[in-house]
C-alpha positions as CSV (number, residue, x, y, z in Angstrom):
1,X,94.4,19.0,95.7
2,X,90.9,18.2,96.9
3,X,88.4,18.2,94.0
4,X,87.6,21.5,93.3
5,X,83.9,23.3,93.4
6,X,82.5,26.1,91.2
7,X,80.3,28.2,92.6
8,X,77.6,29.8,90.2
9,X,75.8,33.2,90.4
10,X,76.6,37.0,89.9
11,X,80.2,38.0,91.1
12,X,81.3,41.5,91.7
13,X,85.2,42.3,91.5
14,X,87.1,45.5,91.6
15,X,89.6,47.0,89.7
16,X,90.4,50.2,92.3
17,X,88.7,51.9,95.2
18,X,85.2,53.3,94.2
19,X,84.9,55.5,96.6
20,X,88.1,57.6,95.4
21,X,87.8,56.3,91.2
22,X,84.3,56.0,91.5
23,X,81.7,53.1,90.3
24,X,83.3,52.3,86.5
25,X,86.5,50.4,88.7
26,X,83.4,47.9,89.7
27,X,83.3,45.0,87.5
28,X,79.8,42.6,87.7
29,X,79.2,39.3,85.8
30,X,75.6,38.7,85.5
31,X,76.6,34.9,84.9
32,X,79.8,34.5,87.0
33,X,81.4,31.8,88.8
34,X,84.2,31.2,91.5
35,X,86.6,27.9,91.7
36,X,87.4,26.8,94.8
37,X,89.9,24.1,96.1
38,X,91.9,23.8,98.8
39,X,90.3,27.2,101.1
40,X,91.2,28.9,98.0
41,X,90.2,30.7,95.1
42,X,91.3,29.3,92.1
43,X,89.6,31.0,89.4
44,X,87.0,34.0,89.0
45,X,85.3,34.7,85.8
46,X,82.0,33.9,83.1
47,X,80.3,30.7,84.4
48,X,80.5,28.9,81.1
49,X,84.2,29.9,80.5
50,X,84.7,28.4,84.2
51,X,82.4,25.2,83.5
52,X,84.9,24.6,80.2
53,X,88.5,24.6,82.0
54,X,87.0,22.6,85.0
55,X,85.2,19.7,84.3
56,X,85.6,17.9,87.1
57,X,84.5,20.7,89.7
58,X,81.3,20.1,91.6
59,X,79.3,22.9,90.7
60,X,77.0,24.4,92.9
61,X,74.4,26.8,91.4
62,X,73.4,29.5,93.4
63,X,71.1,31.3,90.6
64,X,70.9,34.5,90.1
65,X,72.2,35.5,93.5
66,X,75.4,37.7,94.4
67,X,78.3,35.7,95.6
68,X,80.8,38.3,97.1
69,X,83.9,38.0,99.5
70,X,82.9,37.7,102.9
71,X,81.6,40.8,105.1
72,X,84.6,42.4,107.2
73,X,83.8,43.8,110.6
74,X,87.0,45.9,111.3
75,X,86.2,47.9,114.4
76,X,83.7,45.6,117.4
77,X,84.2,45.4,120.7
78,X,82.6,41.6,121.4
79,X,82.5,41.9,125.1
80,X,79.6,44.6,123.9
81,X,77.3,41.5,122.9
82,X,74.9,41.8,125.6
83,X,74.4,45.6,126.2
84,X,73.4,46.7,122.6
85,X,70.7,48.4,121.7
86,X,70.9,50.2,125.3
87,X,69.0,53.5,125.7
88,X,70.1,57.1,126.4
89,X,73.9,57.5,126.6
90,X,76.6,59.5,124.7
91,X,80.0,57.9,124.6
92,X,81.6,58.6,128.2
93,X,77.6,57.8,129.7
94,X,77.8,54.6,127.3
95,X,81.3,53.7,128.9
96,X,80.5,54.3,132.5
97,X,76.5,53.0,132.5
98,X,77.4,50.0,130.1
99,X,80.6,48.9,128.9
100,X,82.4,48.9,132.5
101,X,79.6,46.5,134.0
102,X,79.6,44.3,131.0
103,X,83.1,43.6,130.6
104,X,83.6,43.3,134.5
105,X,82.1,39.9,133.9
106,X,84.7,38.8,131.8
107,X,87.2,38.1,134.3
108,X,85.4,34.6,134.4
109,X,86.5,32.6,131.3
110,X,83.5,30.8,130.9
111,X,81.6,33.4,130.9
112,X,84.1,34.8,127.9
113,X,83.6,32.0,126.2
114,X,79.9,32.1,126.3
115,X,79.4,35.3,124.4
116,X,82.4,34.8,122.1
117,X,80.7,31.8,121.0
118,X,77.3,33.8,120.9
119,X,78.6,36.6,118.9
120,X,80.9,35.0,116.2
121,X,77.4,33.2,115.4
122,X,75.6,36.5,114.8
123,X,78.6,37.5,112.8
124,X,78.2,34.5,110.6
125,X,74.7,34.8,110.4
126,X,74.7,38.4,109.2
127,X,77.9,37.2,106.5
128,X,80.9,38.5,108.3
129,X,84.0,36.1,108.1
130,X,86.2,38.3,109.8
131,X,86.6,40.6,112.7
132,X,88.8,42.5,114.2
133,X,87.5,43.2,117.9
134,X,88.7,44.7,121.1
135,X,88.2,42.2,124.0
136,X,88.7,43.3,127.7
137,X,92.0,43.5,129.8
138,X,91.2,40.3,131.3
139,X,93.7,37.8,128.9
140,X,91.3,35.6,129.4
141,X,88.7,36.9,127.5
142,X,91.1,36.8,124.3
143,X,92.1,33.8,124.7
144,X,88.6,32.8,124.6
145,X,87.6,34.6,121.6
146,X,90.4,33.6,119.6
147,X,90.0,29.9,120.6
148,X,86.5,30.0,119.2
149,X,87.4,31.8,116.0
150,X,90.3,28.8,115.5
151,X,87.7,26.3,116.4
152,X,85.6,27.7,113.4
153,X,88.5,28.4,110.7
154,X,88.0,32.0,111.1
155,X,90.4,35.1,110.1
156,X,89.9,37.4,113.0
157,X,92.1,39.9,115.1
158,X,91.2,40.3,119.2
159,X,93.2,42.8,121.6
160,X,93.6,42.1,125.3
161,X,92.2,46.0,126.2
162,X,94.4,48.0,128.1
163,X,92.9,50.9,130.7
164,X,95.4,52.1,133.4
165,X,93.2,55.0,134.4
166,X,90.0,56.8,134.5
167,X,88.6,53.1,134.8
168,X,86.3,51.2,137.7
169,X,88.1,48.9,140.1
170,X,88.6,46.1,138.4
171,X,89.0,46.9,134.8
172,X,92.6,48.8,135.1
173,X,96.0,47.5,135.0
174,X,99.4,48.6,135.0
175,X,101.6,49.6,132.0
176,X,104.2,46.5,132.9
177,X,100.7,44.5,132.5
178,X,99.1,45.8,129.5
179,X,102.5,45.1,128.3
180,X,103.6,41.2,129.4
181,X,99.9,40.2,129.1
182,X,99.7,41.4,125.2
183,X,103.0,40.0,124.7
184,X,102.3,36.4,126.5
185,X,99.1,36.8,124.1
186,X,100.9,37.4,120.7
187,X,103.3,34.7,121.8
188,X,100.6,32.1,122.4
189,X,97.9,33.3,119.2
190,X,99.1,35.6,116.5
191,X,100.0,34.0,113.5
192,X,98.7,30.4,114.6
193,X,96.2,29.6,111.8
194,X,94.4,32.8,110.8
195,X,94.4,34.5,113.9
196,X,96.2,37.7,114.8
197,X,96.7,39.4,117.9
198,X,95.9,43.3,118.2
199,X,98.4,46.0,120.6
200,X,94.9,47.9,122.0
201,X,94.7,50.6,124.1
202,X,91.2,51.5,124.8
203,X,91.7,55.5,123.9
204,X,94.1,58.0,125.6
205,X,92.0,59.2,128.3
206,X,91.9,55.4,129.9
207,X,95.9,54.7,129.0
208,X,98.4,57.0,130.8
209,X,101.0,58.2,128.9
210,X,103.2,55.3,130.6
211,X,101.4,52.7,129.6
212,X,100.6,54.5,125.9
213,X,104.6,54.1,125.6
214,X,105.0,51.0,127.1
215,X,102.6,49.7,124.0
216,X,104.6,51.4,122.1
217,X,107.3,49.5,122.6
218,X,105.7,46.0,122.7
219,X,104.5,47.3,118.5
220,X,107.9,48.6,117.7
221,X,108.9,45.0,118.9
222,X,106.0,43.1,116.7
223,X,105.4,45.2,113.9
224,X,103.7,42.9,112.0
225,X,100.8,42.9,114.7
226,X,97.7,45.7,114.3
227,X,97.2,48.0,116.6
228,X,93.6,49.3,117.2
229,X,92.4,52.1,119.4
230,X,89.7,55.1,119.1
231,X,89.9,58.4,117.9
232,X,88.2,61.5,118.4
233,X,84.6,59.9,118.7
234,X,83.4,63.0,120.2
235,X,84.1,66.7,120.7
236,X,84.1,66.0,124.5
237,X,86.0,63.4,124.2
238,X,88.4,65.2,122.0
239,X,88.3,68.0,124.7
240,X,89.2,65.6,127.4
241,X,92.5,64.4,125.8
242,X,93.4,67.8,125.1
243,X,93.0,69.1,129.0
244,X,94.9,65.3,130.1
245,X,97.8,66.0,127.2
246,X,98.7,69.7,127.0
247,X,101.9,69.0,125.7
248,X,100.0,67.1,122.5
249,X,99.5,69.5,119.1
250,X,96.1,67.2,118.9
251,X,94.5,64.3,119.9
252,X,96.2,62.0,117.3
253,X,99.7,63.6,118.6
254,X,98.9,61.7,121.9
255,X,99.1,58.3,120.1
256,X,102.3,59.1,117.8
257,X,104.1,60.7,120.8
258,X,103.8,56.7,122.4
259,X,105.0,55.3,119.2
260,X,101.1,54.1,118.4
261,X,101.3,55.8,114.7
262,X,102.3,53.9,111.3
263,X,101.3,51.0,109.2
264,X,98.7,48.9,110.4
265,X,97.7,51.1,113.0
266,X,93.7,51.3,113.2
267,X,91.8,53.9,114.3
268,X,88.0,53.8,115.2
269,X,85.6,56.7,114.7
270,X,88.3,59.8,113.9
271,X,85.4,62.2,113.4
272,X,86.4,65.4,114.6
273,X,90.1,65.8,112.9
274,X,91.7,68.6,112.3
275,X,93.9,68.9,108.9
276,X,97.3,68.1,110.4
277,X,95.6,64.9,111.4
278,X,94.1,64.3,108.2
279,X,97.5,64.2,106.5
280,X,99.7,62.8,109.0
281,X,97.1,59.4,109.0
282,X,97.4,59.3,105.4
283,X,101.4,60.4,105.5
284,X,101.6,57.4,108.0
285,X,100.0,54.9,106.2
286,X,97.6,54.1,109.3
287,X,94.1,53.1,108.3
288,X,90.4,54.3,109.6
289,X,87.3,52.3,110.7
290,X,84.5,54.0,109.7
291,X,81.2,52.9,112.7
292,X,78.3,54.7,111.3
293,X,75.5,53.3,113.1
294,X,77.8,53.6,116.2
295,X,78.1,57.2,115.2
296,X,74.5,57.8,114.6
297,X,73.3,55.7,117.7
298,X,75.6,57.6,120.0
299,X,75.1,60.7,118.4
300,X,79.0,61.5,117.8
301,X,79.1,63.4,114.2
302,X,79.1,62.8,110.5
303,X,82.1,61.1,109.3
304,X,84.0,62.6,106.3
305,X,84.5,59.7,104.0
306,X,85.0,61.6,101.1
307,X,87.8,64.1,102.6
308,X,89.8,60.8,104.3
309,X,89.5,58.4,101.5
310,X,90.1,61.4,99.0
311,X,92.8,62.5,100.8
312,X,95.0,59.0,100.6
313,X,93.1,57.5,104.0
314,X,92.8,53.7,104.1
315,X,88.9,53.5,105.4
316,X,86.8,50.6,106.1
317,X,83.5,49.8,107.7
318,X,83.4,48.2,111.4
319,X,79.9,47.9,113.2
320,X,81.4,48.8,116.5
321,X,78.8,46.3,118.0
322,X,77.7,47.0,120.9
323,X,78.0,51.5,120.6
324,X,77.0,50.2,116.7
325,X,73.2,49.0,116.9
326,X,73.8,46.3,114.6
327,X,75.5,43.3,113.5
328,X,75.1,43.3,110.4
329,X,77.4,45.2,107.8
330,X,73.9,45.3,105.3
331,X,72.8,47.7,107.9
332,X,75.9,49.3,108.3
333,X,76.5,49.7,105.0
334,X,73.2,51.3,104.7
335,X,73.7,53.8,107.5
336,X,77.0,54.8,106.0
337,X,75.0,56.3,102.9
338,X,72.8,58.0,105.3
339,X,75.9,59.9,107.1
340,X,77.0,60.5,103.9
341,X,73.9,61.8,102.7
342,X,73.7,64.4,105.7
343,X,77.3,65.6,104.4
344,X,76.2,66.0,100.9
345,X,77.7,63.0,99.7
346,X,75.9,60.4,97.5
347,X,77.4,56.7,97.9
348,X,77.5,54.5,94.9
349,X,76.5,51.0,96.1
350,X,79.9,50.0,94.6
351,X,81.1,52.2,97.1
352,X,79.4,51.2,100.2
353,X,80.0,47.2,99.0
354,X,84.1,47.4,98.9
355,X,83.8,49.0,102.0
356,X,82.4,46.5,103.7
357,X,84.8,44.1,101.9
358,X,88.2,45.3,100.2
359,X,87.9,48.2,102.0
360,X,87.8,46.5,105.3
361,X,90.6,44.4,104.2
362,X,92.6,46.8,102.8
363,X,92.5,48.8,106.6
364,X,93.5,45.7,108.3
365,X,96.3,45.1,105.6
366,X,95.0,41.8,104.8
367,X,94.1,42.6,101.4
368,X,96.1,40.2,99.4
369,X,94.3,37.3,101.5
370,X,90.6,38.3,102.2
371,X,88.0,41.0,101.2
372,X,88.2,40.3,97.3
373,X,87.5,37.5,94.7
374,X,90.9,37.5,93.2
375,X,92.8,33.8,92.4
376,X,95.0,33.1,95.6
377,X,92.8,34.4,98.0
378,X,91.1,33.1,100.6
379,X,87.5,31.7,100.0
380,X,85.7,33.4,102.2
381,X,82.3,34.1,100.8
382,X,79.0,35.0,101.3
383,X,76.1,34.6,98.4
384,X,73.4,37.5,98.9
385,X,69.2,36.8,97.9
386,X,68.9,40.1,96.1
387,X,65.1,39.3,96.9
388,X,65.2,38.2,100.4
389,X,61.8,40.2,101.2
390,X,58.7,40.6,99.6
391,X,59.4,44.6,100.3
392,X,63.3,44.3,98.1
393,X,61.8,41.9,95.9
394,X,58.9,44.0,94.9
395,X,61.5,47.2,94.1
396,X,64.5,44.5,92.3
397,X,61.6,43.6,90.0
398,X,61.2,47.4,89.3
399,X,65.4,47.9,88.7
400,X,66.9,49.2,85.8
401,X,70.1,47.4,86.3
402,X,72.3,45.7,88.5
403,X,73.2,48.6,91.2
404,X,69.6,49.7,91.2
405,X,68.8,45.8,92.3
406,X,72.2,45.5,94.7
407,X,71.1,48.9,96.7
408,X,67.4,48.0,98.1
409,X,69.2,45.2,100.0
410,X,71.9,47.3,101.3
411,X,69.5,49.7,102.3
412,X,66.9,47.2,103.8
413,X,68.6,43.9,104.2
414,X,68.9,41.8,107.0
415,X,70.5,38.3,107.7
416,X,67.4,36.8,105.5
417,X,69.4,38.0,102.7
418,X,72.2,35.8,103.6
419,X,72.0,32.6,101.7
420,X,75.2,30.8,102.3
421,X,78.5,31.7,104.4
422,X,81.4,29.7,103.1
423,X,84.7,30.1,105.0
424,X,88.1,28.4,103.9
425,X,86.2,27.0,101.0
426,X,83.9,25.4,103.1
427,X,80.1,26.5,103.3
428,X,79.3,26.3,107.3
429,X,75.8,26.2,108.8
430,X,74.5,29.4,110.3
431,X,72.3,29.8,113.4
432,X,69.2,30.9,113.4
């Protein structure tokens, strides 16, 4: 075993899901500290209980910040780098104006690799370790994304995108394609180190119902993979797949029908449900990603995270970078209070924090390796300056305990708050 390290600040562990059980499940340790050795965690606990059952760690004192799991992103589309932030568009506007000209590009693998390289070093500036992200239906671009999340150690998921219709020139394939391509992709990536390979369909209306099967299929064969598509983002959206599927009892019927229902599945956005799609995602056991500045930026509805998660709904954050305006899950964490707000729901800070970490992890059923500081798991970490700003700093000084000094820097914190990024055990140096 390498010689271990202990880490030293406050830690924050949970017993349950705040969201549903509410803040008391939330543990904090003013004076905490993490062992690592080996890319894992070895121990969790009071700093001084820590210090006297390992000697011989090298400690490294990080004060009186927060050291939490790494940030988990678990709904992006990377190809999306270069085109956020763009004006004016609702979601089919955003597709045709934006995201079709963007990921054309990406039939040249360099180019691929020039923005997956760009964008995993925003992620780890902003604290995310891990991603799982839609590429395009060029293989190419997956392979480059994935080769430069291996090159850095990285847990992260990528999909070869599949679109069969309602697509430009260019950006459609076939269902025997979307099929041999995401197979020949699994065979080369998923499960080689910490990478995984997602089944993704774009969203029925750009997937015939051939090809929706045909992906199908390739899951029922590789079970073990994720499979990621959207869900009714918006109503005309939702309208659309109803006058292309008139056979479908609702929008989520479309997906099931093709065998694209069950564990591990992951849909993004699922705004506008009705109630038999409310129980049948929780009856499956698939899991949401919640995009809330995507939601708010492309003016798509309020998310019901109280109804989903209440009603046995695995939910976790995702930035959906580029729709989402930000990289950063301290910013999307902090828009998720605000859509919760406007539905008459007040989120705990305990609540918007596992989102973005065991809640994430628990929607990409990786929760027994990431997304929580728990022994066996994997050290991936971020320490947060809970006084990153003179304008937090001045209101922590002014805090009445520890989730009145967390919550300034979820609502107002930015990648200065990020002090370190450790992934595997290992702290790595971010850009910027």
């Amino acid at each position: 075993m390498a010689q271990a390290q202990l880490l030293l600040g406050q830690i924050l562990t949970f017993a349950g899901d705040p969201v549903v059980a509410g803040p008391a499940v939330a543990r904090h340790e003013a004076q905490g500290g993490i062992v690592v050795a080996d890319g894992v965690i070895v121990a969790v606990g009071p700093a001084a209980a820590l210090r006297a059952a390992h000697p011989a760690a090298r400690v490294v004192d990080y004060g009186q910040a927060l050291i939490s799991p790494g940030f988990i992103d678990a709904h992006a589309h990377y190809p999306q780098t270069g085109i956020i932030a763009s004006w004016g568009k609702r979601l089919i506007d955003w597709l045709n104006g934006y995201t079709f000209p963007a990921e054309t590009a990406f039939a040249d693998p360099a180019h691929a690799a020039a923005v997956a390289a760009l964008y995993l070093d925003l992620l780890l500036a902003n604290g995310t370790t891990t991603v799982c992200t839609f590429a395009t239906i060029h293989p190419g671009a997956t392979d480059a994304f994935l080769a430069e999340a291996g090159r850095r150690g990285l847990r992260a998921i990528c999909g070869r995108t599949a679109m069969d219709r309602n697509a430009p020139e260019g950006l459609r394939d076939t269902a025997r394609a979307a099929h041999d391509e995401t197979r020949a992709l699994i065979g080369r990536w998923h499960g080689r180190g910490r990478l995984g390979v997602a089944i993704s369909p774009r969203f029925a209306p750009t997937s015939s119902p051939e090809q929706l099967r045909a992906l199908g299929a390739l899951w029922a064969a590789f079970p073990d993979c994720p499979m990621q598509t959207h869900l009714s983002e918006q109503p005309d959206e939702v309208a659309w797949v109803a006058r292309l599927h008139p056979e479908a009892r609702d929008y989520l019927d479309v997906y099931e029908a093709a065998g694209l229902l069950g564990p591990g599945a992951i849909f993004g956005h699922a705004i506008h449900l009705t109630a038999r799609e409310r129980a049948r995602l929780a009856e499956a056991g698939a899991s949401v990603a919640h995009c809330p500045t995507s939601n708010s930026f492309l003016g798509s509805g309020l998310f019901d995270l109280a109804g989903l998660a209440g009603g046995g709904v695995r939910v976790g954050l995702g930035s959906d970078t580029g729709g989402g305006s930000s990289f950063s899950m301290l910013r999307t964490m902090a828009a998720a209070y605000e859509i919760a707000q406007l539905r008459g729901q007040a989120l705990h800070p305990a609540a918007l924090w596992w989102l973005a970490t065991a809640g994430a992890a628990r929607a990409l059923r990786l929760e027994h390796r990431i997304g929580s500081l728990a022994p066996g798991n994997e050290a991936d970490l971020v320490v947060i300056d809970l006084a990153s700003t003179p304008a937090i700093a001045q209101r922590v000084a002014r805090a009445g305990d520890f989730w009145e000094a967390l919550f300034p820097t979820i609502m107002m914190g930015d990648d200065r708050a990020v002090r370190a990024v450790w992934v595997a055990g290992v702290p790595v140096a971010r850009p910027g």
